[in-house]
N, CA and C atoms as a LAMMPS dump frame, in Angstrom:
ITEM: TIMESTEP
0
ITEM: NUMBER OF ATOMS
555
ITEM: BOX BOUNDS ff ff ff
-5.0000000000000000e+02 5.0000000000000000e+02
-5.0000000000000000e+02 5.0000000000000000e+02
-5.0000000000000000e+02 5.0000000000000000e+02
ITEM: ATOMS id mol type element x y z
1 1 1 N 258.041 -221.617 250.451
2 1 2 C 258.707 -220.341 250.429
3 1 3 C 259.159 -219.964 249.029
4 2 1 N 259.015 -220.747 248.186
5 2 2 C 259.517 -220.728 246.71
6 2 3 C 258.541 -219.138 246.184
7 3 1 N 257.561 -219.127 246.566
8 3 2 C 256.883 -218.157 246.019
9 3 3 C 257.51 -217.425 246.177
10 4 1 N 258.153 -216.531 247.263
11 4 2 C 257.975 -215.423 247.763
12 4 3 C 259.848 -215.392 246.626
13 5 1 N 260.357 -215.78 246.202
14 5 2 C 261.291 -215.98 245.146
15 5 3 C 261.276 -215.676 243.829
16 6 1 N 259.805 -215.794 243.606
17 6 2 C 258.97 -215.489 241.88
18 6 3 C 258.937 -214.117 242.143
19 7 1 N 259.217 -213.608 240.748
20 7 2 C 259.871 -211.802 240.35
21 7 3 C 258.226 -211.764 240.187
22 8 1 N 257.669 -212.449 239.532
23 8 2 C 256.221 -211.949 239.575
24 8 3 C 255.227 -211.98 240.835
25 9 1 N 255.805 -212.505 241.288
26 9 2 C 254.815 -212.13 242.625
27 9 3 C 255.105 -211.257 243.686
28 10 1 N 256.563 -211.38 243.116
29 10 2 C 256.979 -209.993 243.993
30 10 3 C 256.781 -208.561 243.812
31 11 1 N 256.561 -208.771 242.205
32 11 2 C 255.946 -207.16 241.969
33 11 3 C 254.589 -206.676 241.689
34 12 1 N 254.289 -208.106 241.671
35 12 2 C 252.424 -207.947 241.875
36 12 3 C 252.04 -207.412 243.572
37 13 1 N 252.968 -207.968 244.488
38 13 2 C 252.868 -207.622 246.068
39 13 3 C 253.175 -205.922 246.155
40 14 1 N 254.115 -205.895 244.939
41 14 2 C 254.792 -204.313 245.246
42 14 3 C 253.511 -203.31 244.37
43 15 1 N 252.877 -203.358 243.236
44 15 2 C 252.084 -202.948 242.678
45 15 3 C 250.843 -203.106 243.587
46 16 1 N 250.253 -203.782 244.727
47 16 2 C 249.271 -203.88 245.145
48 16 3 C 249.584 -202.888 246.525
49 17 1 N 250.679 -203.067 246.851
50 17 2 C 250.835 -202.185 247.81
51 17 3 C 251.197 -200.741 247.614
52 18 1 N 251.523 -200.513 246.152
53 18 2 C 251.934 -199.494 246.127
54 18 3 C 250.566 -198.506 245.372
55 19 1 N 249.499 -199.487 244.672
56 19 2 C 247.824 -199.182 244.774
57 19 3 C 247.352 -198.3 245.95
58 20 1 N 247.374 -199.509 247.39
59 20 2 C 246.857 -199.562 248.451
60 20 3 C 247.622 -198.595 249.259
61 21 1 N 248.278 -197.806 249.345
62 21 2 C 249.547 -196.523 249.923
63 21 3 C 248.684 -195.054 249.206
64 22 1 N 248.326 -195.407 247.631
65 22 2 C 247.902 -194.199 247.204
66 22 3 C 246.539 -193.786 247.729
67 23 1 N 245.637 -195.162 247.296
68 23 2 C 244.326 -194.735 247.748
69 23 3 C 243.941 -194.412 249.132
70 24 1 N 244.699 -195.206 250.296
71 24 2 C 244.666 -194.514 251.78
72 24 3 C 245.049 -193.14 251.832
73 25 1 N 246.289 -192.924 250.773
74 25 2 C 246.582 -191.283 250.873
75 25 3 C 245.546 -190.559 250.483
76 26 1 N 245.142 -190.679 249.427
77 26 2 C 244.278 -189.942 248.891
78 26 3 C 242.815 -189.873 249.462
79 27 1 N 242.74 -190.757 250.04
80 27 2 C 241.053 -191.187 251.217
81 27 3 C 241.373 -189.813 252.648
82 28 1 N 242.641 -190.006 252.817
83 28 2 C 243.334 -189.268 254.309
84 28 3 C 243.43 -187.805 253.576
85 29 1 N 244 -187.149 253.083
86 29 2 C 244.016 -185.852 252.063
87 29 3 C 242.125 -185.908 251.391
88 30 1 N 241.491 -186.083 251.33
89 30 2 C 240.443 -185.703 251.117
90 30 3 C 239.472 -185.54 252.825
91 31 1 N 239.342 -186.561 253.176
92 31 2 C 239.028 -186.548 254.991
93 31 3 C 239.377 -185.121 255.571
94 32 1 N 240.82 -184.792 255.153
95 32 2 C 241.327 -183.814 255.549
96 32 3 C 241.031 -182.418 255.183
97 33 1 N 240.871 -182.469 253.977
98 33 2 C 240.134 -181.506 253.542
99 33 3 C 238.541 -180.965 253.817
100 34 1 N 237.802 -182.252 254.394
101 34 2 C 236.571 -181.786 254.694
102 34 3 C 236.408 -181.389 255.859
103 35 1 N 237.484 -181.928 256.505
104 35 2 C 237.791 -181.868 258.003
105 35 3 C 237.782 -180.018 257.658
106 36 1 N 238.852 -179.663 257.144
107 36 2 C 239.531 -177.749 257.243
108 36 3 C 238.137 -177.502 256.544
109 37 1 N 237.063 -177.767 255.731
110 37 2 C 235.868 -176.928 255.588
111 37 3 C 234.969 -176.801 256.707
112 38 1 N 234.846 -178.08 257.44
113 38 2 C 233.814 -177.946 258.192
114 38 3 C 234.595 -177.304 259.443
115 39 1 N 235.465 -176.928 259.922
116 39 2 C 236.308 -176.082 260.772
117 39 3 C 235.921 -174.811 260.387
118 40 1 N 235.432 -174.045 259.099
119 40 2 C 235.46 -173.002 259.249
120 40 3 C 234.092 -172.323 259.536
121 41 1 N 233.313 -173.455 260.041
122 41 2 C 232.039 -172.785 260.599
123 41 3 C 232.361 -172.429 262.067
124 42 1 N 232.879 -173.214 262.533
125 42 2 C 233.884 -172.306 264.188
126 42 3 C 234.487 -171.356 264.181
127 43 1 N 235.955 -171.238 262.816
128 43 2 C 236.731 -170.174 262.871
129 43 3 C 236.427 -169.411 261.602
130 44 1 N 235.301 -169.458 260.62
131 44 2 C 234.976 -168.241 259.74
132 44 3 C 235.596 -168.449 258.637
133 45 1 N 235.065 -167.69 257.81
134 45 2 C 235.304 -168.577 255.735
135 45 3 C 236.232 -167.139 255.42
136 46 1 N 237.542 -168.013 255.314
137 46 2 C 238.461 -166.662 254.545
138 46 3 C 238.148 -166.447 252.847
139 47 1 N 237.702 -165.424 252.739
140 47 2 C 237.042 -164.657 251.461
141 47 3 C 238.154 -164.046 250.303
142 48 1 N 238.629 -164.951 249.674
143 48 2 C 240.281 -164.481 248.77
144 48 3 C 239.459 -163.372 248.104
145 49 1 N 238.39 -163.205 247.568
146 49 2 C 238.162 -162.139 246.731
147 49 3 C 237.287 -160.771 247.663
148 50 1 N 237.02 -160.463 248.503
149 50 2 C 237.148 -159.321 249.837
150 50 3 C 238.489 -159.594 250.691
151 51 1 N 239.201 -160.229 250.62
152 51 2 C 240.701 -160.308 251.514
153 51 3 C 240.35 -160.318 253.052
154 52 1 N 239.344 -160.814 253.337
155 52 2 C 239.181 -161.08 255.078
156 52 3 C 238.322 -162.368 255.141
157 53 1 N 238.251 -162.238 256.954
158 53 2 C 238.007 -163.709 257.386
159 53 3 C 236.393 -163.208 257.149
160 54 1 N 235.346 -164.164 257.029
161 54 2 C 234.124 -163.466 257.264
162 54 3 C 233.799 -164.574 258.918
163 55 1 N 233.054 -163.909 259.73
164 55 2 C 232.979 -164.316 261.029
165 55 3 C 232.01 -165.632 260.988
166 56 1 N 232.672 -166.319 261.806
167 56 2 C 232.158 -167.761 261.743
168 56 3 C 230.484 -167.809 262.338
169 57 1 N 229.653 -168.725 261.502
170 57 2 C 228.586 -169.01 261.98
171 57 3 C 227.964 -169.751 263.291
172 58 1 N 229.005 -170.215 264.092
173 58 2 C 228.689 -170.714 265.539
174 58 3 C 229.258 -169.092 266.444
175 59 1 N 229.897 -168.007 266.089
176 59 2 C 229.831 -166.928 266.578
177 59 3 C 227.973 -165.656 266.778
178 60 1 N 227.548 -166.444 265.471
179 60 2 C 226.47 -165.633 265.135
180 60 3 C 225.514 -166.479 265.922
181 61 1 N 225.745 -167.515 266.186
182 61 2 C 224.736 -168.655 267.067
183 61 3 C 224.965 -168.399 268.719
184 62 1 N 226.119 -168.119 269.125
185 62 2 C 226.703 -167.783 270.019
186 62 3 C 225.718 -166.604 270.297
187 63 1 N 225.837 -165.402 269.697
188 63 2 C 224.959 -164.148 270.047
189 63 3 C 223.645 -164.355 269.878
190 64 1 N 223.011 -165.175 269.276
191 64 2 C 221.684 -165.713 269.415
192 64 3 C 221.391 -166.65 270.551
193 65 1 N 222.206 -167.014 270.912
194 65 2 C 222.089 -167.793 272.648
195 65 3 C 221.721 -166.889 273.78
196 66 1 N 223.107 -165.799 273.916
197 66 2 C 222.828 -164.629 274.833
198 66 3 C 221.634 -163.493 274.163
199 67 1 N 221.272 -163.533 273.31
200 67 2 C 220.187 -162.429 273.3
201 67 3 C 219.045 -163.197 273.367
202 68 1 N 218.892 -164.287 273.408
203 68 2 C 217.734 -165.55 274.069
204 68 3 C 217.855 -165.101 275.349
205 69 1 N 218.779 -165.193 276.049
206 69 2 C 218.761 -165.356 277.351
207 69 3 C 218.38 -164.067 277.993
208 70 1 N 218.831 -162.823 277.777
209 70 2 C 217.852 -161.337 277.822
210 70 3 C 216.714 -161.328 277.63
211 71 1 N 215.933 -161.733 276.625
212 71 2 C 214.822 -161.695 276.125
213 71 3 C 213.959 -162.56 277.509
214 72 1 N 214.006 -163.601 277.61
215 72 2 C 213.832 -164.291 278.401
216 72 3 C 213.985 -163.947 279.903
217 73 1 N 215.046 -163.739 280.481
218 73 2 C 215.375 -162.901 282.006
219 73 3 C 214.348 -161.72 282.096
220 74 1 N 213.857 -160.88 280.902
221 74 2 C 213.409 -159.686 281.093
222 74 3 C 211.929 -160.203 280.768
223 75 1 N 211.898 -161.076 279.908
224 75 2 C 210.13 -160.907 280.248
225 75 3 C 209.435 -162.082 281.13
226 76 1 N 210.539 -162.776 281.627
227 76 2 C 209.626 -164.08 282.998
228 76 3 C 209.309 -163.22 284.075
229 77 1 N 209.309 -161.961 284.059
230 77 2 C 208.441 -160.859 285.235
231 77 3 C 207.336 -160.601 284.976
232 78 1 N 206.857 -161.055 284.033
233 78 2 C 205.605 -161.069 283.147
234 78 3 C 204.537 -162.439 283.292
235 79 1 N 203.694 -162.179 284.069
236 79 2 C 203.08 -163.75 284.715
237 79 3 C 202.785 -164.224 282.921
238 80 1 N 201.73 -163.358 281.646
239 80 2 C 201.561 -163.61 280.814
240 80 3 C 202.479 -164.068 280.041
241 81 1 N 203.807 -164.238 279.903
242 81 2 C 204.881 -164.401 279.142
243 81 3 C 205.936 -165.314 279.495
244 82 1 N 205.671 -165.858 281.273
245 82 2 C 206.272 -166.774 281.717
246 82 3 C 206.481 -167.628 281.209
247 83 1 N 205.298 -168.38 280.389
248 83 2 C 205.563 -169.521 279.867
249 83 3 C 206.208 -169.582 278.328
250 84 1 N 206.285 -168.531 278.205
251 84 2 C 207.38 -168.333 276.614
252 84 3 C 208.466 -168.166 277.045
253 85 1 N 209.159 -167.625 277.983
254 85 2 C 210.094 -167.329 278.748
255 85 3 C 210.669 -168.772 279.198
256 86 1 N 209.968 -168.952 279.266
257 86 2 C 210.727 -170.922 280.087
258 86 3 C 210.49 -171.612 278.456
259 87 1 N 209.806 -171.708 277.69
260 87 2 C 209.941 -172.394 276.452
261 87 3 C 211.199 -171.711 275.61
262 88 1 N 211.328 -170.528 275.84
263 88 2 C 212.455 -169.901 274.686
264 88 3 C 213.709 -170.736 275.699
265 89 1 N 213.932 -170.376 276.979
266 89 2 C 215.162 -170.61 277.806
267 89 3 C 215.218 -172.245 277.208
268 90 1 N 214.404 -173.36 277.205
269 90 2 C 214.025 -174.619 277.004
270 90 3 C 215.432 -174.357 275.407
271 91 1 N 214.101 -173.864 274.569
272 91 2 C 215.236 -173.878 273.282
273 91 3 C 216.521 -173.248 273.345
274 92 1 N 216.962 -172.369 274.008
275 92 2 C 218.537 -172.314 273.961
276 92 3 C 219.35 -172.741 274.481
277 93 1 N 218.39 -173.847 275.73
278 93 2 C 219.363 -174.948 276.008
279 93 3 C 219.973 -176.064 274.959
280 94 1 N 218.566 -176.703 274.254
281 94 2 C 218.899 -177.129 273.186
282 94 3 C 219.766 -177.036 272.431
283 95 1 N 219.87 -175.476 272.027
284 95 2 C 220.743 -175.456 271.076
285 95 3 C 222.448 -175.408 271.488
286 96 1 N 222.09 -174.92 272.767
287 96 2 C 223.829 -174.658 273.373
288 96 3 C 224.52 -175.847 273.561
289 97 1 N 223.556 -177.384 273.518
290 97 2 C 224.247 -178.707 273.802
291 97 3 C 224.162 -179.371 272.466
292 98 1 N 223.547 -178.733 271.832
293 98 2 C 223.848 -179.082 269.863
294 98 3 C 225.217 -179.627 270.07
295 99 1 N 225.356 -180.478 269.571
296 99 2 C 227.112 -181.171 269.174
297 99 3 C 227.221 -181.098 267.671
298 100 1 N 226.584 -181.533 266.937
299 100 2 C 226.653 -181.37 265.598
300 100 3 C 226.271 -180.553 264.341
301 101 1 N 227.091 -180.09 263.523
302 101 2 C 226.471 -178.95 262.396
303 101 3 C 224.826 -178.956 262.252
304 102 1 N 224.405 -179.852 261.871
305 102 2 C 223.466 -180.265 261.386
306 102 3 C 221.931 -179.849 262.827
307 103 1 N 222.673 -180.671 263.689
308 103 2 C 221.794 -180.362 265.188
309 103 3 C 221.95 -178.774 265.592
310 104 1 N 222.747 -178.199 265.392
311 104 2 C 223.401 -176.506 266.087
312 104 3 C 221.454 -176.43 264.709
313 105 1 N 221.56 -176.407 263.616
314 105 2 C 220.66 -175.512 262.61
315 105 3 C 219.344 -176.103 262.875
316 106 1 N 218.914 -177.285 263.022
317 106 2 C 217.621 -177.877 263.833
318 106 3 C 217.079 -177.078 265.054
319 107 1 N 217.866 -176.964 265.838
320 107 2 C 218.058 -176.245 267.261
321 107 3 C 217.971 -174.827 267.044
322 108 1 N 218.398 -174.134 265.996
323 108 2 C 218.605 -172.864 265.805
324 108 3 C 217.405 -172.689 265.19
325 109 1 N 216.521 -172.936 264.493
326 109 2 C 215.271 -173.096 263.53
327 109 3 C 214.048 -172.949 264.645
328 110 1 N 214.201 -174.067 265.98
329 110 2 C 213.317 -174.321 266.72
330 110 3 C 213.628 -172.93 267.864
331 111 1 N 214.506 -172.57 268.052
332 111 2 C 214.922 -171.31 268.928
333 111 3 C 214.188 -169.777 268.503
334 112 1 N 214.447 -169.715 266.908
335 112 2 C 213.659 -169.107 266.165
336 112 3 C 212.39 -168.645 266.364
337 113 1 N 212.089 -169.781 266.222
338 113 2 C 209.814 -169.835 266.135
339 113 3 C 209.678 -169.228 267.516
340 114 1 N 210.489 -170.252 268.58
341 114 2 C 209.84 -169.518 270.118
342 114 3 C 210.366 -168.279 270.071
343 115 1 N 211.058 -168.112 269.92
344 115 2 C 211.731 -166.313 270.077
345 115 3 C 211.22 -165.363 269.279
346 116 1 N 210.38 -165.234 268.086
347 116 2 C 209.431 -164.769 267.346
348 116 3 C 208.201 -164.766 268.01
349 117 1 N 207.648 -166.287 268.509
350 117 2 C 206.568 -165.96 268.825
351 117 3 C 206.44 -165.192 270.6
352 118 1 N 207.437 -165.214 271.762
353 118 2 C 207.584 -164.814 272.938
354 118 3 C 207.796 -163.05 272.216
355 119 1 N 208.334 -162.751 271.81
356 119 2 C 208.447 -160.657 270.981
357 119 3 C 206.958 -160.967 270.907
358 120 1 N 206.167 -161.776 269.71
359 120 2 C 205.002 -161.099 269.367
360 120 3 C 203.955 -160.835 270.751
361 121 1 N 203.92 -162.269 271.566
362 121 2 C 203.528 -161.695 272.413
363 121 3 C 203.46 -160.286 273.466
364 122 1 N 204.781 -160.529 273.515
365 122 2 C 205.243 -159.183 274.322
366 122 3 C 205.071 -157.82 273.624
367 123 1 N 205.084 -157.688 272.725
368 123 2 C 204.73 -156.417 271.922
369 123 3 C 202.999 -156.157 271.792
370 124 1 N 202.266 -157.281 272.266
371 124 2 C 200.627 -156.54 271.883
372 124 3 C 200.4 -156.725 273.596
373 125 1 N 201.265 -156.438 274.722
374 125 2 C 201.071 -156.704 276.192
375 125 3 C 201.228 -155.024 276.293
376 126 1 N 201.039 -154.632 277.552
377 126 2 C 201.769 -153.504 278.36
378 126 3 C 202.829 -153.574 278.606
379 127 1 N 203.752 -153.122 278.353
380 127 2 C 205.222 -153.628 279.172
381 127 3 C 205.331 -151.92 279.089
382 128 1 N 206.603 -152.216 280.752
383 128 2 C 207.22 -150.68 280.842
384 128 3 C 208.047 -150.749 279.582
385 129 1 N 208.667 -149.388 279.962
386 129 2 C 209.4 -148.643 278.659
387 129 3 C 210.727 -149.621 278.357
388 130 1 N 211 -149.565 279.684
389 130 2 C 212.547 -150.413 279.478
390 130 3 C 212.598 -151.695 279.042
391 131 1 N 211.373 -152.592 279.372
392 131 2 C 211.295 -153.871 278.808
393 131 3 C 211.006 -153.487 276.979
394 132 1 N 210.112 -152.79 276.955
395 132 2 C 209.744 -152.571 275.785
396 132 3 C 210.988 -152.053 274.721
397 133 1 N 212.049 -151.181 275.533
398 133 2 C 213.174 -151.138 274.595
399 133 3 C 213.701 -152.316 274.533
400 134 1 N 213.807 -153.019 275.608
401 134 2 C 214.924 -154.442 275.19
402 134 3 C 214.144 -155.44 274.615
403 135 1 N 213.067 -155.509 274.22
404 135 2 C 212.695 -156.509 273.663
405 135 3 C 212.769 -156.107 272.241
406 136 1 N 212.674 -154.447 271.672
407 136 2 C 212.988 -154.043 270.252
408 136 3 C 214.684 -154.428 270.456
409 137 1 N 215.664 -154.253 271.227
410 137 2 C 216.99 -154.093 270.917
411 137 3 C 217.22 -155.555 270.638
412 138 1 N 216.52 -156.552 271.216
413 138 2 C 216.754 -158.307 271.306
414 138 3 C 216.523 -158.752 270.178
415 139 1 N 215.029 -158.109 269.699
416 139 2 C 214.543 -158.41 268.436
417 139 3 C 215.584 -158.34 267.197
418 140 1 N 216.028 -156.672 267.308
419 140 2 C 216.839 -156.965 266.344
420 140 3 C 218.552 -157.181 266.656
421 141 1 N 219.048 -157.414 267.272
422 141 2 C 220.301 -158.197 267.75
423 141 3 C 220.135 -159.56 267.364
424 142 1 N 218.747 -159.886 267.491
425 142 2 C 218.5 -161.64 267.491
426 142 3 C 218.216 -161.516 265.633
427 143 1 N 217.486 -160.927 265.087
428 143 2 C 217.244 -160.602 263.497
429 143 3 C 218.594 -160.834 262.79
430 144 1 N 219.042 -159.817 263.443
431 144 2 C 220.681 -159.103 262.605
432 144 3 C 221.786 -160.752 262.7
433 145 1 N 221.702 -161.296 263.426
434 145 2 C 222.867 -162.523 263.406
435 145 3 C 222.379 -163.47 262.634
436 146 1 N 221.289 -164.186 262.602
437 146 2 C 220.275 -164.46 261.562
438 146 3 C 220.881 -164.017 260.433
439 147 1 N 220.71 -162.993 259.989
440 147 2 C 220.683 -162.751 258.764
441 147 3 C 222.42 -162.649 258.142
442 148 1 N 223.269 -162.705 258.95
443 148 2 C 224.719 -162.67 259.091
444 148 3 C 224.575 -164.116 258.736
445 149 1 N 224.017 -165.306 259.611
446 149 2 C 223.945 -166.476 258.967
447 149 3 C 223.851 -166.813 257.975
448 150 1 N 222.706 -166.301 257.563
449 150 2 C 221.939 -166.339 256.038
450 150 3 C 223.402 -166.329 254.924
451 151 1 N 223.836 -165.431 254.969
452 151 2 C 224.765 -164.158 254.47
453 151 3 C 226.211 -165.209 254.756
454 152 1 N 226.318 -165.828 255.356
455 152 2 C 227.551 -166.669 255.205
456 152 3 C 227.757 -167.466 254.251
457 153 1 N 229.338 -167.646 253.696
458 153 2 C 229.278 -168.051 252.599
459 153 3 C 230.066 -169.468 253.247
460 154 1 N 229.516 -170.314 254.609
461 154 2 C 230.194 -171.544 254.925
462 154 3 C 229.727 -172.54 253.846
463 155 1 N 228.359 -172.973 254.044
464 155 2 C 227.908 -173.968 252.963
465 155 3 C 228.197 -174.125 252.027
466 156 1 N 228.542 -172.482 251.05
467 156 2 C 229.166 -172.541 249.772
468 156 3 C 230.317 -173.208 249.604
469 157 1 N 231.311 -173.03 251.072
470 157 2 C 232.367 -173.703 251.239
471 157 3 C 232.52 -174.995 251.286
472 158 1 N 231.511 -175.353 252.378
473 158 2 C 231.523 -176.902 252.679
474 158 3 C 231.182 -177.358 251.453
475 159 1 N 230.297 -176.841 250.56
476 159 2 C 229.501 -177.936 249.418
477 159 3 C 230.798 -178 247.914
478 160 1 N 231.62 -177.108 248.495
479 160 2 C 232.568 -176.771 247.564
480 160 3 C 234.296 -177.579 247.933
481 161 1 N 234.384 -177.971 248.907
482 161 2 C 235.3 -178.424 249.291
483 161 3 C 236.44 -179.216 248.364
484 162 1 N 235.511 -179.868 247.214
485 162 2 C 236.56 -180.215 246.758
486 162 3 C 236.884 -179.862 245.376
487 163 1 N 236.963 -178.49 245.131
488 163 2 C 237.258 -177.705 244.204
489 163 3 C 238.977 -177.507 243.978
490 164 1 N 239.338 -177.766 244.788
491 164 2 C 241.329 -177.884 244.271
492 164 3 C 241.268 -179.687 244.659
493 165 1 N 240.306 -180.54 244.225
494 165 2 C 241.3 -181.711 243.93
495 165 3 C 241.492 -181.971 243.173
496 166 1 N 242.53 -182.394 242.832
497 166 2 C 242.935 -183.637 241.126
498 166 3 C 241.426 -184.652 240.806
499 167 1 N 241.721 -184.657 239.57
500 167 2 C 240.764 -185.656 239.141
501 167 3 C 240.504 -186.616 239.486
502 168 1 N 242.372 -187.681 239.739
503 168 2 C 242.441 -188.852 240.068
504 168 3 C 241.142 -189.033 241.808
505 169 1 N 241.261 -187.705 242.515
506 169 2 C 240.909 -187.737 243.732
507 169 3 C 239.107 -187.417 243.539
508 170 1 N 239.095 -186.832 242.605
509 170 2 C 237.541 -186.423 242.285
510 170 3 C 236.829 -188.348 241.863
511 171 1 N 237.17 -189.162 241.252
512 171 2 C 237.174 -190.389 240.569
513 171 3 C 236.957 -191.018 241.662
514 172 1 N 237.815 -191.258 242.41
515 172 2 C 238.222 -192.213 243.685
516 172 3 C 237.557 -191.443 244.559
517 173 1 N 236.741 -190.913 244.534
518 173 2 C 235.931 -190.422 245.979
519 173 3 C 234.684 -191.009 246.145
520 174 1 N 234.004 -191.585 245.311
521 174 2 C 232.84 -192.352 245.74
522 174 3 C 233.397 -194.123 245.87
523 175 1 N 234.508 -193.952 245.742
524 175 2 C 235.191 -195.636 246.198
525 175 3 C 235.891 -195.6 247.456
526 176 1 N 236.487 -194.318 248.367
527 176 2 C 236.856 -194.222 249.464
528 176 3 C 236.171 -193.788 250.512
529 177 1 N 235.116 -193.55 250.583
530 177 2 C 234.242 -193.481 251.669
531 177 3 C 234.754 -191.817 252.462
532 178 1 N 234.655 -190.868 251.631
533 178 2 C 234.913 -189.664 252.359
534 178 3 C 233.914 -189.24 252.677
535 179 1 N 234.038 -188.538 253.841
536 179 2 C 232.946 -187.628 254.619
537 179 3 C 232.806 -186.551 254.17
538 180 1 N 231.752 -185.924 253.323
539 180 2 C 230.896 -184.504 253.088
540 180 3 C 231.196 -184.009 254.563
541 181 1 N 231.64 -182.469 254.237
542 181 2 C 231.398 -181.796 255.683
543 181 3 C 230.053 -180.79 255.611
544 182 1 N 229.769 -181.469 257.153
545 182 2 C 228.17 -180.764 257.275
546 182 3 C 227.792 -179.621 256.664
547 183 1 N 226.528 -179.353 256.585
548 183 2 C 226.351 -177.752 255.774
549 183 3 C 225.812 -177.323 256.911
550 184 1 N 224.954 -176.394 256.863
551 184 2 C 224.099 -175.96 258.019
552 184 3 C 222.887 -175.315 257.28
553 185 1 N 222.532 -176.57 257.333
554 185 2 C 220.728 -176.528 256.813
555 185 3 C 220.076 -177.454 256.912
């Protein structure tokens, strides 16, 4: 027990712990921070220089789910188109059980192609008038969120995340094992 009596080992214990207090902080405050970037692909990238929220990219995925699902309801009346109709429905299942950033944009990519190629079909077919309007209104409802994606400035965010840390925290980040928050690409 004599050790634990030595001034030097007592402040070598206090200097190691008081090491080991910073770098967990600073591991937990960075975590945390990637944590609030990758949150704002749910709740939308507040824009300090336009002064608003810009609308989150699982909202714009969201409306690309339901205008899948129109597109689809309206042309499986179509014996020729049935089977794009059950392949598009196929991909927006996919994508609606996406759990992860990374899987939602895989899923969203593959939703894409079929939903491009089920319009092209349907546009060199006969269709009545009314299908034929909703498959132009789907087209571009399904275009327009797309390109709202495109047009989001999350990634910039996520890839930017750690633009207000201290140095000490910029240094110590490839020694604490922090998590990059997903991009969506």
């Amino acid at each position: 027990m004599k050790i634990f009596a030595n001034r030097k080992f007592a402040i070598s214990i206090a200097v190691a712990a008081a090491v080991l207090a910073t770098l967990l902080g600073v591991r937990g405050s960075l975590n945390r921070l990637a944590r609030d970037a990758e949150a704002t692909f749910y709740d939308g990238v507040y824009l300090k220089d336009e002064g608003y929220t810009q609308p989150a990219i699982d909202t714009y995925i969201s409306r690309r789910i339901d205008t899948a699902l129109r597109l689809a309801a309206a042309m499986d009346a179509y014996p020729e188109l049935a089977g794009g109709a059950e392949a598009l429905m196929s991909a927006r299942r996919s994508l609606s059980e996406a759990k992860s950033i990374r899987e939602k944009f895989t899923e969203n990519e593959k939703m894409q192609r079929v939903f491009v190629e089920l319009v092209e079909k349907a546009r060199g077919l006969e269709l009545s008038e009314r299908d034929r309007e909703e498959v132009e209104n789907c087209s571009s409802t399904f275009s327009g969120a797309q390109t709202a994606i495109q047009n989001s400035r999350y990634n910039q965010h996520a890839r930017s995340f750690m633009d207000g840390a201290s140095i000490l925290a910029r240094v110590l980040k490839p020694f604490l094992f922090v998590s990059q928050p997903q991009v969506f690409a």
